[in-house]
mmJSON file of the N, C-alpha and C atoms, coordinates in Angstrom:
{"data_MODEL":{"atom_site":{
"group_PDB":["ATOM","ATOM","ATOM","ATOM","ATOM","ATOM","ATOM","ATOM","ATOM","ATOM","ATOM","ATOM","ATOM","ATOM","ATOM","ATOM","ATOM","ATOM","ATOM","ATOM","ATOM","ATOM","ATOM","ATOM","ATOM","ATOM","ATOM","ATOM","ATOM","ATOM","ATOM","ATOM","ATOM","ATOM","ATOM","ATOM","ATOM","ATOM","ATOM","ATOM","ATOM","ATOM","ATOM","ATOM","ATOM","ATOM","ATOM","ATOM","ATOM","ATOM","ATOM","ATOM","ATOM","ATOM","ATOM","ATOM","ATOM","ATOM","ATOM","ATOM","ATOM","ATOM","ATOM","ATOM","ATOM","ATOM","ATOM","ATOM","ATOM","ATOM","ATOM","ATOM","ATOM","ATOM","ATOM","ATOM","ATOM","ATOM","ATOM","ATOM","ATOM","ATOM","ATOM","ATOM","ATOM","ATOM","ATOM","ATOM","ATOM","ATOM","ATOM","ATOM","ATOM","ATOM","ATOM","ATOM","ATOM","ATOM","ATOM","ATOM","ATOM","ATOM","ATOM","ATOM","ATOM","ATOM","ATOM","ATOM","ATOM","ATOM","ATOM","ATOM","ATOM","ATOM","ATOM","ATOM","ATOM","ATOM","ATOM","ATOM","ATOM","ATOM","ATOM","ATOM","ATOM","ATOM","ATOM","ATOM","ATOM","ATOM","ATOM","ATOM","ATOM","ATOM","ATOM","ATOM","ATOM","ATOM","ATOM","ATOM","ATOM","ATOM","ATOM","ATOM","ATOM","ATOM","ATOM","ATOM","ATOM","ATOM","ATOM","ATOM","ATOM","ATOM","ATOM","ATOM","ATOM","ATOM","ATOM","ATOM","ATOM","ATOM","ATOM","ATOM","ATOM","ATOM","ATOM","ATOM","ATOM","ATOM","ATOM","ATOM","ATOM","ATOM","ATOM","ATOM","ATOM","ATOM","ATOM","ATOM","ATOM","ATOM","ATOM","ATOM","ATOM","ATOM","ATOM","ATOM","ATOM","ATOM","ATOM","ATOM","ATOM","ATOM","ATOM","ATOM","ATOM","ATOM","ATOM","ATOM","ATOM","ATOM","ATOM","ATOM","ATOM","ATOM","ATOM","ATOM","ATOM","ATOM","ATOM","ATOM","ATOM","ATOM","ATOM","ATOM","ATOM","ATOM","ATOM","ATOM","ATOM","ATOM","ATOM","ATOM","ATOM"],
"id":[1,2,3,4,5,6,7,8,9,10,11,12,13,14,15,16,17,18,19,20,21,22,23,24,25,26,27,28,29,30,31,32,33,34,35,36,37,38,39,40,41,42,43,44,45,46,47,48,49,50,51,52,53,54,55,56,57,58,59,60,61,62,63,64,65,66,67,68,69,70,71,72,73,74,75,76,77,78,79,80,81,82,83,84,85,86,87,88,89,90,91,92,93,94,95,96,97,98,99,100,101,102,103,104,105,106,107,108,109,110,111,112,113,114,115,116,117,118,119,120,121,122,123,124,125,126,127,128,129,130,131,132,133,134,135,136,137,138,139,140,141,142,143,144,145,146,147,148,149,150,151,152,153,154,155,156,157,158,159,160,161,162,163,164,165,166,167,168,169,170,171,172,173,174,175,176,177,178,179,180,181,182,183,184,185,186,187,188,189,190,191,192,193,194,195,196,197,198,199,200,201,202,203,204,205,206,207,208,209,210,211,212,213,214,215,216,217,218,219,220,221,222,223,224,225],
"type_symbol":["N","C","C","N","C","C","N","C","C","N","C","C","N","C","C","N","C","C","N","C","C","N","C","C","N","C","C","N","C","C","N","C","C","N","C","C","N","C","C","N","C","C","N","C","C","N","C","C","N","C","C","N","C","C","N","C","C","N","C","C","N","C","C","N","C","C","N","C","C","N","C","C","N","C","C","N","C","C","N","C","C","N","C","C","N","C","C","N","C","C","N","C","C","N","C","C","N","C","C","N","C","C","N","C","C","N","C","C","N","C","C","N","C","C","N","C","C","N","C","C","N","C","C","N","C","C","N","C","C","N","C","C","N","C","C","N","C","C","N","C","C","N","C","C","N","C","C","N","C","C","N","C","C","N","C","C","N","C","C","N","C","C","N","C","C","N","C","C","N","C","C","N","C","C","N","C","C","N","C","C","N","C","C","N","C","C","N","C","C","N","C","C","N","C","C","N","C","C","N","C","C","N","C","C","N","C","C","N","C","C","N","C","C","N","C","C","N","C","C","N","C","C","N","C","C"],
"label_atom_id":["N","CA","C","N","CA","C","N","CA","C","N","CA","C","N","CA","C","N","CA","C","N","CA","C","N","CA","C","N","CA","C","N","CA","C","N","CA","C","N","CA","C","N","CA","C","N","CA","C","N","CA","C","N","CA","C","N","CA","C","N","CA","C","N","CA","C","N","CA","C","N","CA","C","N","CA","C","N","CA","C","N","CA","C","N","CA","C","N","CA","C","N","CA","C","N","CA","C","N","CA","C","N","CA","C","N","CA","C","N","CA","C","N","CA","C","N","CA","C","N","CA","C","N","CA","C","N","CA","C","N","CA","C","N","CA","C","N","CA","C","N","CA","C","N","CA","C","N","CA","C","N","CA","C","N","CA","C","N","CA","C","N","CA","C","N","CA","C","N","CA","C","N","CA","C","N","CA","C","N","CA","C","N","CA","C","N","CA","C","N","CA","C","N","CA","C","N","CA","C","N","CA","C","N","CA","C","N","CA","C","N","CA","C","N","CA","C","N","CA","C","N","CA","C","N","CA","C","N","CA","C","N","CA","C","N","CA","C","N","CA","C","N","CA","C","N","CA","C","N","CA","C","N","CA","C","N","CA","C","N","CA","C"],
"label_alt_id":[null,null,null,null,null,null,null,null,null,null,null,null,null,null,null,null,null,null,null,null,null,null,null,null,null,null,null,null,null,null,null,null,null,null,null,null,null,null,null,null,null,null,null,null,null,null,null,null,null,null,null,null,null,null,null,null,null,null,null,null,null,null,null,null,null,null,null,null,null,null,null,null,null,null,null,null,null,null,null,null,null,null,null,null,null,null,null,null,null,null,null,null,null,null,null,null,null,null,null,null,null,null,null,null,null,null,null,null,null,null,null,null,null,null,null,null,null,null,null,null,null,null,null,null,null,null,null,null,null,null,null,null,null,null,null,null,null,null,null,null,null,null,null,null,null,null,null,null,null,null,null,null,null,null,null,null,null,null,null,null,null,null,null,null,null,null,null,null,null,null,null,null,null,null,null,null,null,null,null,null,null,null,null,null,null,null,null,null,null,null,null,null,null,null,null,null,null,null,null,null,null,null,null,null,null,null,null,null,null,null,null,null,null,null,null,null,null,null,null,null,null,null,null,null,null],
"label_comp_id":["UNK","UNK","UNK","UNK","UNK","UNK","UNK","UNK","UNK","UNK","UNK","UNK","UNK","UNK","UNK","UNK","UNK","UNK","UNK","UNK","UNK","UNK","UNK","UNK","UNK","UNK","UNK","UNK","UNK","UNK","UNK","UNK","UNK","UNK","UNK","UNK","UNK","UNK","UNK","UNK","UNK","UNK","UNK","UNK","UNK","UNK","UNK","UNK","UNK","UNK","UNK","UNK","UNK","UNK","UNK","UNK","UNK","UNK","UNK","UNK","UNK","UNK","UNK","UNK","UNK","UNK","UNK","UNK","UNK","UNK","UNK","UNK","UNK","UNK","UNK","UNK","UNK","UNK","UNK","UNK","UNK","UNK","UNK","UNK","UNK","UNK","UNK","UNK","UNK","UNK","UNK","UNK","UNK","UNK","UNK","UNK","UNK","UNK","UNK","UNK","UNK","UNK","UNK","UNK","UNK","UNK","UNK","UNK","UNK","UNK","UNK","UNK","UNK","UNK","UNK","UNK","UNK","UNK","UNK","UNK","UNK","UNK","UNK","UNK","UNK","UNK","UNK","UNK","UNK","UNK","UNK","UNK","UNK","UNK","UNK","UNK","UNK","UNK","UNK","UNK","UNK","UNK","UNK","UNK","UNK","UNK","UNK","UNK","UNK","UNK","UNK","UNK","UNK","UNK","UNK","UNK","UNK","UNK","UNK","UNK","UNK","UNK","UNK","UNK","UNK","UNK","UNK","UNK","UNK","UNK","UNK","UNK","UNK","UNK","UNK","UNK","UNK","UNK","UNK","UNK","UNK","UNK","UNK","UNK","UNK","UNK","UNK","UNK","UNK","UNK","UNK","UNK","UNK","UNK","UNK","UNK","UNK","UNK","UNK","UNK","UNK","UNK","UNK","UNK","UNK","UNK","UNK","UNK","UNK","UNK","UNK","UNK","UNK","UNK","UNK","UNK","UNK","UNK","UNK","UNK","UNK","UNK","UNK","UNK","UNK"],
"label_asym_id":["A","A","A","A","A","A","A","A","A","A","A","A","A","A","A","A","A","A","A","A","A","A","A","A","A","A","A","A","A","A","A","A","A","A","A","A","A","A","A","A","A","A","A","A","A","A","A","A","A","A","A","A","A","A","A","A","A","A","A","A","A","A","A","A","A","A","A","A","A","A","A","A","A","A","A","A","A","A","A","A","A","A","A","A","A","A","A","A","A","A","A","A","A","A","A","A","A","A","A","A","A","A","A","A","A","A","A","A","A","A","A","A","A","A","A","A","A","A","A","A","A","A","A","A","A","A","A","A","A","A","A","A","A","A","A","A","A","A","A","A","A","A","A","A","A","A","A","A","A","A","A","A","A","A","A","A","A","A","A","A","A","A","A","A","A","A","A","A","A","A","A","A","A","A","A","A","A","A","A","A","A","A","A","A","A","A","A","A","A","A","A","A","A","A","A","A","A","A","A","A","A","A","A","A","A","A","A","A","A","A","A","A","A","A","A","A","A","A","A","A","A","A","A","A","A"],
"label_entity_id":["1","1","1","1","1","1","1","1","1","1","1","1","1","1","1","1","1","1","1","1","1","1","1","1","1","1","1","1","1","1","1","1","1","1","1","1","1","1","1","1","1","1","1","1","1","1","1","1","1","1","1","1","1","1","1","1","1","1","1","1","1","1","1","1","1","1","1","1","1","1","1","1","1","1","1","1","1","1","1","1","1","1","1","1","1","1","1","1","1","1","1","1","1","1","1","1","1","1","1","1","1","1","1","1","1","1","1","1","1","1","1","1","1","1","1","1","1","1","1","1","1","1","1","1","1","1","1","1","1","1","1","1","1","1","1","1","1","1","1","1","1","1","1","1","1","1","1","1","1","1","1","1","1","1","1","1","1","1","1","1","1","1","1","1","1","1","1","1","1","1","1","1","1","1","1","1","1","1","1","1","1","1","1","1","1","1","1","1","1","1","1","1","1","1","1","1","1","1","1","1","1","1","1","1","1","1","1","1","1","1","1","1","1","1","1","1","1","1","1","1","1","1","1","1","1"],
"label_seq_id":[1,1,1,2,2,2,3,3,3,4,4,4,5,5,5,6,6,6,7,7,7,8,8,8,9,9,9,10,10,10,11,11,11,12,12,12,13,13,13,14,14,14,15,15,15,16,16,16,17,17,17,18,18,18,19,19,19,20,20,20,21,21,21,22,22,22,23,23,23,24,24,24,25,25,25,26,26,26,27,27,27,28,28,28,29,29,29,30,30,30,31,31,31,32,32,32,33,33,33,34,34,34,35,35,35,36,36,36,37,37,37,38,38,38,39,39,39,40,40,40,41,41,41,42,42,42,43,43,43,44,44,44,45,45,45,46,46,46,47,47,47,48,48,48,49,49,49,50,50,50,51,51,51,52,52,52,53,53,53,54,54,54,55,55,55,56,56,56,57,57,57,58,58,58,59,59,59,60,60,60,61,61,61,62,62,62,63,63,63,64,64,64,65,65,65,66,66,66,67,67,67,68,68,68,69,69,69,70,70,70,71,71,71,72,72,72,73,73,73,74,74,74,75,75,75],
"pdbx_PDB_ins_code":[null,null,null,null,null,null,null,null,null,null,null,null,null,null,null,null,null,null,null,null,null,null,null,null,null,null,null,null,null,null,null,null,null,null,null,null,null,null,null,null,null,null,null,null,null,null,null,null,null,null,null,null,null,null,null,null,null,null,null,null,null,null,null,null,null,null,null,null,null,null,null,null,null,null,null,null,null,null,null,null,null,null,null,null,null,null,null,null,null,null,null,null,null,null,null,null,null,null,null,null,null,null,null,null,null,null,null,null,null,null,null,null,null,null,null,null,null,null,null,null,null,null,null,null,null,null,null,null,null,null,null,null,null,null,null,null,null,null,null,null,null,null,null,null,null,null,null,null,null,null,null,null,null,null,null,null,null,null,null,null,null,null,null,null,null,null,null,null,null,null,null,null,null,null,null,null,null,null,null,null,null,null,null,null,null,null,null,null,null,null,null,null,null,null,null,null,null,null,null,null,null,null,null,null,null,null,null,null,null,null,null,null,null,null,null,null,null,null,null,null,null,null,null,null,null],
"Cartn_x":[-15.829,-16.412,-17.933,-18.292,-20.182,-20.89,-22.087,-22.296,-22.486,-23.202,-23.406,-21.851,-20.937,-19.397,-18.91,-19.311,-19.137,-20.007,-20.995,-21.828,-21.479,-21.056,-20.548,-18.853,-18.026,-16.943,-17.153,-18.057,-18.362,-18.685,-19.981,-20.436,-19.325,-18.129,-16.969,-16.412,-15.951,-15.413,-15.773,-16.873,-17.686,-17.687,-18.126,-18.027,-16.429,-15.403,-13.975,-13.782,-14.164,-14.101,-15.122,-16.198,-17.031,-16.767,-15.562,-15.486,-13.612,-13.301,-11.906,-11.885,-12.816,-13.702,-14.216,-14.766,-15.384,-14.504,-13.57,-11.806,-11.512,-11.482,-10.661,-11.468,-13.123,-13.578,-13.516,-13.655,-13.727,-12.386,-10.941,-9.96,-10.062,-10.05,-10.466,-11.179,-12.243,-13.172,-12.674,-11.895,-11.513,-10.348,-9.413,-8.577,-9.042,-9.573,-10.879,-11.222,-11.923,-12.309,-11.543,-10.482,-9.225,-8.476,-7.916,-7.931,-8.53,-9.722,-11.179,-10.75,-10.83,-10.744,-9.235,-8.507,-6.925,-6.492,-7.455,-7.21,-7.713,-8.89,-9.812,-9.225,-8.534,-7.511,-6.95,-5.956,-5.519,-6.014,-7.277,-8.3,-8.702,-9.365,-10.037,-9.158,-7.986,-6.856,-6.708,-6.265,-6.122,-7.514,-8.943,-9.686,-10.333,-9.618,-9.518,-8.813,-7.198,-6.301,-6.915,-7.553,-7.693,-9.109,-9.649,-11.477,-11.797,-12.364,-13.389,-14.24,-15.16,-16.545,-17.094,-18.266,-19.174,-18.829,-18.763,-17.992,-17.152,-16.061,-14.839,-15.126,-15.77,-16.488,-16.711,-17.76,-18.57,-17.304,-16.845,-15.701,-14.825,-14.833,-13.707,-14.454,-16.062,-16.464,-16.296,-17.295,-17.278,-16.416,-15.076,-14.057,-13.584,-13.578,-13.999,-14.699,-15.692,-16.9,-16.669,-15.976,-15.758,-14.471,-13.558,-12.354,-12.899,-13.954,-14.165,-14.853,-16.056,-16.546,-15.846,-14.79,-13.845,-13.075,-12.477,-11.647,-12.787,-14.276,-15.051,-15.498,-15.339,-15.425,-14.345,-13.157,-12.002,-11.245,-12.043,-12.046,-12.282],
"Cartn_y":[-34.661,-33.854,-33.935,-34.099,-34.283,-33.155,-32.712,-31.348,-30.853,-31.08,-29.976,-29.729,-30.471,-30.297,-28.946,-28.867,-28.251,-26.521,-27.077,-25.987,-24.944,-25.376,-24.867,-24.252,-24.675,-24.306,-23.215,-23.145,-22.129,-20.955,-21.198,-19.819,-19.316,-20.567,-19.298,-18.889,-19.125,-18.453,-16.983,-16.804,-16.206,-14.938,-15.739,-14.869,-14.197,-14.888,-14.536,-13.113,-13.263,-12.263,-11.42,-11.051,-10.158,-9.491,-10.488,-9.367,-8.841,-9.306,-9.183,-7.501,-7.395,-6.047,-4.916,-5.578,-4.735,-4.021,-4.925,-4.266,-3.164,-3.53,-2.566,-1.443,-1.843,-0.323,0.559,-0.438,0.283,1.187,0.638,1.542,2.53,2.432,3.743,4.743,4.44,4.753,5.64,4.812,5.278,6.153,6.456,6.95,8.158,8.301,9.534,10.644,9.323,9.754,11.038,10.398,10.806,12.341,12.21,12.705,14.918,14.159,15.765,16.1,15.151,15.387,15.722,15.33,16.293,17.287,17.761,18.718,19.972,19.648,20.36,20.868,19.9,19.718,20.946,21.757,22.614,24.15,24.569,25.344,24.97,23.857,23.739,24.235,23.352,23.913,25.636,25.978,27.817,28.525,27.858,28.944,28.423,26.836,26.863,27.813,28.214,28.908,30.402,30.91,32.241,32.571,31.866,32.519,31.181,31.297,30.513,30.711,31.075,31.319,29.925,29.692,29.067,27.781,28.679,28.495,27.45,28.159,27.041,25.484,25.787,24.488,23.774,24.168,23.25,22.472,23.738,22.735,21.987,21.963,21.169,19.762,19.917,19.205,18.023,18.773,17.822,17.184,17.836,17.116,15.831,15.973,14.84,13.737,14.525,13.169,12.658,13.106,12.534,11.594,11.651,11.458,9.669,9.875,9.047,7.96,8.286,7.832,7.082,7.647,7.196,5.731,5.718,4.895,3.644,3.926,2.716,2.457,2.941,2.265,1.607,1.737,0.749,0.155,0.015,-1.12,-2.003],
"Cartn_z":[-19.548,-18.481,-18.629,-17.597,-17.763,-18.176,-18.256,-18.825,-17.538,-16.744,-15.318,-14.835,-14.629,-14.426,-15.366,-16.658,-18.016,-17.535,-17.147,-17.319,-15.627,-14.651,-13.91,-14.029,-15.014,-15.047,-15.757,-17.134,-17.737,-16.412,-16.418,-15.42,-14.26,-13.31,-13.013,-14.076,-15.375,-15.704,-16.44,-16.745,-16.561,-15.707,-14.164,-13.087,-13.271,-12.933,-13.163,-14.019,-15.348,-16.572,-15.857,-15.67,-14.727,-13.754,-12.779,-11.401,-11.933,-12.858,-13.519,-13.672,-14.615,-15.254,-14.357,-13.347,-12.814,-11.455,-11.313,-10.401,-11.515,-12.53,-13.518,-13.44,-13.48,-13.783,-12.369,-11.124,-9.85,-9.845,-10.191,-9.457,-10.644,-11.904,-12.65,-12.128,-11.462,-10.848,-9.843,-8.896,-7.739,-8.138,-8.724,-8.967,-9.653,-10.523,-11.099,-9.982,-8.939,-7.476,-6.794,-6.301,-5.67,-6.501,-8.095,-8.78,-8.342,-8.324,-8.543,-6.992,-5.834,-4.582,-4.468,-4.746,-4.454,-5.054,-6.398,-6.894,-5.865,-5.276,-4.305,-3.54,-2.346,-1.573,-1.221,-1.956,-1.611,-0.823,-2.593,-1.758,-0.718,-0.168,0.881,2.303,2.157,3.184,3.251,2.312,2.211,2.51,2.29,2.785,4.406,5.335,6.276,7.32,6.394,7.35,7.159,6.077,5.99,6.851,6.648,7.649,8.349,9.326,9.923,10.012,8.932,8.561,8.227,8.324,7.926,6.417,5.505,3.867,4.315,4.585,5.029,5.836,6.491,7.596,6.523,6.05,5.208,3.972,3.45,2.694,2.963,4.489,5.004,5.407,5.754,6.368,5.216,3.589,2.548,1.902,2.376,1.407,2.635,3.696,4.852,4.579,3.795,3.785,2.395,1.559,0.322,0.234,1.025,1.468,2.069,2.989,3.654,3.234,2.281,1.245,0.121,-0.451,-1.411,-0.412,1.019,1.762,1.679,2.088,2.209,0.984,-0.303,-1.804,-1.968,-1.327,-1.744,-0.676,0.295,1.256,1.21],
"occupancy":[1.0,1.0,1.0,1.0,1.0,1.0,1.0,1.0,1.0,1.0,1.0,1.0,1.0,1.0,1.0,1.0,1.0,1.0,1.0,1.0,1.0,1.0,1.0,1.0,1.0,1.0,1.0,1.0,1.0,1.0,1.0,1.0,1.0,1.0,1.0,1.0,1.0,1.0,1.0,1.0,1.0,1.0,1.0,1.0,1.0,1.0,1.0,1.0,1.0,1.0,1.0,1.0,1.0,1.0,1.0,1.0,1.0,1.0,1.0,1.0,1.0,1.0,1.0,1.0,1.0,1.0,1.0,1.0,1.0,1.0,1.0,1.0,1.0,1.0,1.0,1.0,1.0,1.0,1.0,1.0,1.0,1.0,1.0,1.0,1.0,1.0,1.0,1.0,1.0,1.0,1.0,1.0,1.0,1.0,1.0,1.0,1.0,1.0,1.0,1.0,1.0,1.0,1.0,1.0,1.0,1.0,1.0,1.0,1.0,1.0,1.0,1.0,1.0,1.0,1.0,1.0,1.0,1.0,1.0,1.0,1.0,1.0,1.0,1.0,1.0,1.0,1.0,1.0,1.0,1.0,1.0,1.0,1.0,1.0,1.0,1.0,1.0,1.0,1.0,1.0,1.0,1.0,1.0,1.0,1.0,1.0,1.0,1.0,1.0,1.0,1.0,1.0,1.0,1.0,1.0,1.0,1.0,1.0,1.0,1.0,1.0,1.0,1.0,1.0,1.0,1.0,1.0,1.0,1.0,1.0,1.0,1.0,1.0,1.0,1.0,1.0,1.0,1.0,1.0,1.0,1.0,1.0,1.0,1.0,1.0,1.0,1.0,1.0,1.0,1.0,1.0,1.0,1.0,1.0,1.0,1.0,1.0,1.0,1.0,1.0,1.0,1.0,1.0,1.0,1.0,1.0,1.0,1.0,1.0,1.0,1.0,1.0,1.0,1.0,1.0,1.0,1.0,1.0,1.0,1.0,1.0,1.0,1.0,1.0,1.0],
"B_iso_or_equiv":[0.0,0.0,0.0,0.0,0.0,0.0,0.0,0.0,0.0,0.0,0.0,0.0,0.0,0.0,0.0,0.0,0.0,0.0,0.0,0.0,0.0,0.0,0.0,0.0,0.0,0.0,0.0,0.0,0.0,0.0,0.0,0.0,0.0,0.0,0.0,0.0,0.0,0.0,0.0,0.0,0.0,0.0,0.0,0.0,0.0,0.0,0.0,0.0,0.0,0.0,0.0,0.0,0.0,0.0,0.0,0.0,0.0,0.0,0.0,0.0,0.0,0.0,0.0,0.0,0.0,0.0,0.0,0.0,0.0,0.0,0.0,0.0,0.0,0.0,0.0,0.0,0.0,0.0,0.0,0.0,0.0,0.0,0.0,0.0,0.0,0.0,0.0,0.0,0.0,0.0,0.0,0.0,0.0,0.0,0.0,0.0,0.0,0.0,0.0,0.0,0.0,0.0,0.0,0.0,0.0,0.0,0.0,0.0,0.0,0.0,0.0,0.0,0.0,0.0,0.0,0.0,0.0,0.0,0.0,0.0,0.0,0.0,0.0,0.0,0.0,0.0,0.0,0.0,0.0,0.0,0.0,0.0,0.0,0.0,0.0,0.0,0.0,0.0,0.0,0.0,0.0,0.0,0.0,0.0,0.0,0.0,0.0,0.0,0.0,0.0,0.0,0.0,0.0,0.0,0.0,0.0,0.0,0.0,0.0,0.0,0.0,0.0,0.0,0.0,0.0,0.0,0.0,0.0,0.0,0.0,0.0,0.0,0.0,0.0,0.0,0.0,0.0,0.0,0.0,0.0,0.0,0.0,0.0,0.0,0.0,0.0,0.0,0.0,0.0,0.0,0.0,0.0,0.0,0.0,0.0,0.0,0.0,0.0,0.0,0.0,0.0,0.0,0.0,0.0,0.0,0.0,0.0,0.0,0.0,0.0,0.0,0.0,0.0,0.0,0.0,0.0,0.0,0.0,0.0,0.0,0.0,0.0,0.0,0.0,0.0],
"pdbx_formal_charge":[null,null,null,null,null,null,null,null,null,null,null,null,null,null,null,null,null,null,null,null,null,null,null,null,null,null,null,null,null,null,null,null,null,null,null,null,null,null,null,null,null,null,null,null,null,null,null,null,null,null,null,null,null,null,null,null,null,null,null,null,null,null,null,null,null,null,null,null,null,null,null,null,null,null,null,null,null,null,null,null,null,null,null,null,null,null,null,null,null,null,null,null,null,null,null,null,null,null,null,null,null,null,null,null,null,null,null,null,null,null,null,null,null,null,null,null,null,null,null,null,null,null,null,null,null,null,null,null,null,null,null,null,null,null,null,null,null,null,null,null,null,null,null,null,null,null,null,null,null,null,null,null,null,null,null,null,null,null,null,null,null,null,null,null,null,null,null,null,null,null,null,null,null,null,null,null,null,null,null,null,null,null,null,null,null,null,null,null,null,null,null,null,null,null,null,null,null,null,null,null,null,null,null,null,null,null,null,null,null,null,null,null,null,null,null,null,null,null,null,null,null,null,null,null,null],
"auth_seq_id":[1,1,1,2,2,2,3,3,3,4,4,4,5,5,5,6,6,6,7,7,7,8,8,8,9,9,9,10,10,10,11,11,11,12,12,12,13,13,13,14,14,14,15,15,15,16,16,16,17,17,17,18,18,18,19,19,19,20,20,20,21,21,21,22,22,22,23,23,23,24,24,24,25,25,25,26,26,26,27,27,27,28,28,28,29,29,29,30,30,30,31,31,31,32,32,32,33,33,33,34,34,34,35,35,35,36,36,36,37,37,37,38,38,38,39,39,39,40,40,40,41,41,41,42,42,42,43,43,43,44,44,44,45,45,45,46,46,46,47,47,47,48,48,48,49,49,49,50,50,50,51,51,51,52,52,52,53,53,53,54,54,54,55,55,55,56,56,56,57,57,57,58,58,58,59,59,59,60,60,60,61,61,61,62,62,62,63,63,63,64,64,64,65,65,65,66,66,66,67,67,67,68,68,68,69,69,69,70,70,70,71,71,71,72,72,72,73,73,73,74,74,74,75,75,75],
"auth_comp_id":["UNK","UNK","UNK","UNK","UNK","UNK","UNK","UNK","UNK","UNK","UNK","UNK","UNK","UNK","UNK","UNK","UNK","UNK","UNK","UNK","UNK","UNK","UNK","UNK","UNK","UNK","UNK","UNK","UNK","UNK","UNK","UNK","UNK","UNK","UNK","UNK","UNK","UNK","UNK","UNK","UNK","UNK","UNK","UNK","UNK","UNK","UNK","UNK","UNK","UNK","UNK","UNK","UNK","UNK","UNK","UNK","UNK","UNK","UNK","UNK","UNK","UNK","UNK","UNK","UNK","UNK","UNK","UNK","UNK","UNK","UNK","UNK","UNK","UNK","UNK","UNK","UNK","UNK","UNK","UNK","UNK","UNK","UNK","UNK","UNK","UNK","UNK","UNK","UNK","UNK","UNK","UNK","UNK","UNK","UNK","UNK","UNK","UNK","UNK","UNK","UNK","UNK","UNK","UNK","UNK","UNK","UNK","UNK","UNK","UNK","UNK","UNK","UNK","UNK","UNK","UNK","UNK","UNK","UNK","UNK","UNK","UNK","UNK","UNK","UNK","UNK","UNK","UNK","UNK","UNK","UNK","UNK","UNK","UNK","UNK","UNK","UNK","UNK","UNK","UNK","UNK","UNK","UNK","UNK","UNK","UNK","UNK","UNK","UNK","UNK","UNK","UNK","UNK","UNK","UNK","UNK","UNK","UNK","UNK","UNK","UNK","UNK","UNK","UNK","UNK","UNK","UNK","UNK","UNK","UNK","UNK","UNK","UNK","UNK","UNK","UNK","UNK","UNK","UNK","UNK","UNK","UNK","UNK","UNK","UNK","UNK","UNK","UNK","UNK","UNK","UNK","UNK","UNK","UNK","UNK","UNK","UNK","UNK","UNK","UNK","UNK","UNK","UNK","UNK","UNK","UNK","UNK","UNK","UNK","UNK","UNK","UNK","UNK","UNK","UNK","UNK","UNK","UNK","UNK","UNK","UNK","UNK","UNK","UNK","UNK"],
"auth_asym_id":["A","A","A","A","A","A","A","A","A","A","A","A","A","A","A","A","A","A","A","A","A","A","A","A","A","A","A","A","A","A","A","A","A","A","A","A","A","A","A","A","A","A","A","A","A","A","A","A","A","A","A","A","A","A","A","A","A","A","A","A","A","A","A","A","A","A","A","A","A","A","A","A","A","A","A","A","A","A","A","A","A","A","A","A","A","A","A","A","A","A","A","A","A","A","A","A","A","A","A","A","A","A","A","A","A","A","A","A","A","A","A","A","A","A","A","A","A","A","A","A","A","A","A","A","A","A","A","A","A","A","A","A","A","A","A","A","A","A","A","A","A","A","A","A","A","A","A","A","A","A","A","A","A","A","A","A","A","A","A","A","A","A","A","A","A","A","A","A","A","A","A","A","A","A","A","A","A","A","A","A","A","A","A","A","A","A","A","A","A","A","A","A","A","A","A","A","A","A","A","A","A","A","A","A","A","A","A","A","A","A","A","A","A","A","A","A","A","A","A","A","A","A","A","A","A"],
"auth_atom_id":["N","CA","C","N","CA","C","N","CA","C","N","CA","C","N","CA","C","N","CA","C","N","CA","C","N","CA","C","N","CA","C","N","CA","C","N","CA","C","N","CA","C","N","CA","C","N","CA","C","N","CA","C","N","CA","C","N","CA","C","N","CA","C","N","CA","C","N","CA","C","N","CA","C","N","CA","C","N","CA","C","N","CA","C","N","CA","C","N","CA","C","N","CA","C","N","CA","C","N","CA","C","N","CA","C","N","CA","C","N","CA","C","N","CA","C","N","CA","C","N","CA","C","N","CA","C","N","CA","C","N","CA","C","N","CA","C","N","CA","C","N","CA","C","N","CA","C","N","CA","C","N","CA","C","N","CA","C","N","CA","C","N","CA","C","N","CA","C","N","CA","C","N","CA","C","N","CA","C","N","CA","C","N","CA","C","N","CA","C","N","CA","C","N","CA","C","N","CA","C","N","CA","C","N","CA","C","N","CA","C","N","CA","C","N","CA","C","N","CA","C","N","CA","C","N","CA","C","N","CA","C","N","CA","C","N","CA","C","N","CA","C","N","CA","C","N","CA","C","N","CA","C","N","CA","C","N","CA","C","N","CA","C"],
"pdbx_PDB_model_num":[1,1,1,1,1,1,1,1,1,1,1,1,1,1,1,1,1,1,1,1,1,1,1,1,1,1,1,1,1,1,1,1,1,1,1,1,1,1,1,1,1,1,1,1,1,1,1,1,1,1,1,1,1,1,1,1,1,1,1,1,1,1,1,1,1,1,1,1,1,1,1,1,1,1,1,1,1,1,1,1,1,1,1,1,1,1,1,1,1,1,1,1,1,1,1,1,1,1,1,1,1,1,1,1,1,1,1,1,1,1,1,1,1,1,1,1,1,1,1,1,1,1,1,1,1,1,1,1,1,1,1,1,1,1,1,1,1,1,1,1,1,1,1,1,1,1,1,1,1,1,1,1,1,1,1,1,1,1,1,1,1,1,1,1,1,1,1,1,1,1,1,1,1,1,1,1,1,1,1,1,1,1,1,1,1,1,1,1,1,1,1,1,1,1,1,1,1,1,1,1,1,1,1,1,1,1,1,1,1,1,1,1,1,1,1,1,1,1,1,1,1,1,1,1,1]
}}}
């Protein structure tokens, strides 16, 4: 094998082991994610049905936007 032939197989493999790793750390990641946000989940629902104050909005709005946030990290 020539060395530039050599020296390009190295660096994918390389790349390979790099984005291998970095799937692994994303769905950890994402699953962590999901995890904190479904624990949330419930409160947020129960202090939607009990008040429609202000409070509630907002927690409904953020767990929306975290929800949504989390779908376009693992898209």
């Amino acid at each position: 094998m020539n060395p530039a032939m050599k020296k390009s197989l190295d660096r994918l493999q390389e790349l390979r082991d790099e984005v291998r790793v970095k799937i692994h750390l994303a769905k950890m990641d994402a699953k962590d994610t999901w995890n904190e946000i479904e624990a949330q989940l419930p409160a947020v629902e129960k202090a939607a049905e009990d008040t429609s104050n202000a409070a509630a909005r907002a927690a409904v709005d953020g767990a929306i936007k975290r929800l949504e946030a989390l779908r376009a990290a693992i898209h």
